[in-house]
Structure formats: C-alpha cells, structure tokens
N, C-alpha and C positions, 0 to 999 in steps of 0.2 A: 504494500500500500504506500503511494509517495505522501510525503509530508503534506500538501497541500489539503489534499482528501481526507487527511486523517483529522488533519483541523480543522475541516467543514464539518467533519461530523463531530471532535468534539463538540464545537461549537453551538453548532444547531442542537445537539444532546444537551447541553447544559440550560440550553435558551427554553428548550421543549419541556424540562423538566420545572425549572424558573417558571414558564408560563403556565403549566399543570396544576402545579402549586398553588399559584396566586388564584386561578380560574375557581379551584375548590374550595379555596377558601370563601372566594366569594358567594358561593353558592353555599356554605356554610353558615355564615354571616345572613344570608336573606332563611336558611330554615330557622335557624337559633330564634331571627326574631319572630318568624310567624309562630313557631311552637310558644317560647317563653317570654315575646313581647320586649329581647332587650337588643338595645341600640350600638351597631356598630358600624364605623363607618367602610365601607367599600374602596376599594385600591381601583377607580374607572382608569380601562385604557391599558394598565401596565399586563395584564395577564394576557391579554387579546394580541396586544400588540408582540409581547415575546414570544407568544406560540407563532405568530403569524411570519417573524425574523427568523424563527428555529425552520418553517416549513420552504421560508422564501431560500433559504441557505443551505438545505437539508441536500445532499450530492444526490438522493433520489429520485428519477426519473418520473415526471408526473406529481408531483408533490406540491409545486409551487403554484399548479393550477387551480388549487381547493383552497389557498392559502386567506381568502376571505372569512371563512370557517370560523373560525376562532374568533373573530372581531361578533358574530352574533351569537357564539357559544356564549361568550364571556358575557354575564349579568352587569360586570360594571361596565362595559362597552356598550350594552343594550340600553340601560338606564340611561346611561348619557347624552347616547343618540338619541332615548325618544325626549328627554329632555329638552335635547337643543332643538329639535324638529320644534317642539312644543313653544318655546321660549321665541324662536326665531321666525317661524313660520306661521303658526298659531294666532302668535300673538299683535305678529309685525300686520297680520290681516286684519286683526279685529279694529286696529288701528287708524284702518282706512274708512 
C-alpha cells in the first residue's frame, strides 16, 4: 500500500469515526430529552460535516457520490437547516 493511500484512509477513518460519534451523540441528546425532558445543547454541523470529509476522502470507489448523506443523517444538520429555511425564508416572506 503507498503512503498516500494509506493516509486517505487513515484519514477518512478517523474523520468517519469523529463524525459517528458526534452524529450519536446527537441523537442521544434529542432521546434523553424527549424521555427525561433534560436540556442539552447539540454540536449543529460538526458531525454531518466530518462524516461527509471522511466519505469525500474515503480512496473508495463510489463513496463520494452519497457523500450528502450525513448532512440529513445528522439531527444537528437537520435542525439547523430547517431553522434557517425557517428564519430566512419563512420569515423574510411574511415580511412582505
């Protein structure tokens, strides 16, 4: 295996696993409160976006085509978009 390759996959491995993490956390974070009702805040963006670096970088063929994936996986990427759609789009209408 030449050096290059092997540092695309640590790479992407480490990124993959960093974004995994954070993704389950987050989704952990949204069960804890709907069961127990307690508050914590969400890491938007970070989880989504390092699975989505891990897949863009991944030396596997076909990988980088799904690489959107993770951006609607991810709960703090979701919240955030419909946030902004909301805030931006929503709002900038009601405006007029």
């Amino acid at each position: 295996m030449h050096v290059p390759a092997l540092v695309a996959w640590i790479v992407s491995g480490a990124l993959a696993l960093l974004g995994s993490w954070i993704i389950i956390l987050n989704y952990w974070i949204v069960i804890s409160w709907y069961f127990h009702r307690r508050h914590h805040s969400r890491i938007p963006l970070l989880g989504g976006l390092c699975l989505m670096a891990a897949m863009l970088g991944s030396p596997l063929p076909g990988v980088a085509r799904y690489a959107w994936v993770p951006l609607l996986i991810d709960l703090g990427c979701l919240f955030t978009l419909v946030d902004f759609l909301y805030a931006v789009v929503w709002l900038q209408m009601l405006k007029r």
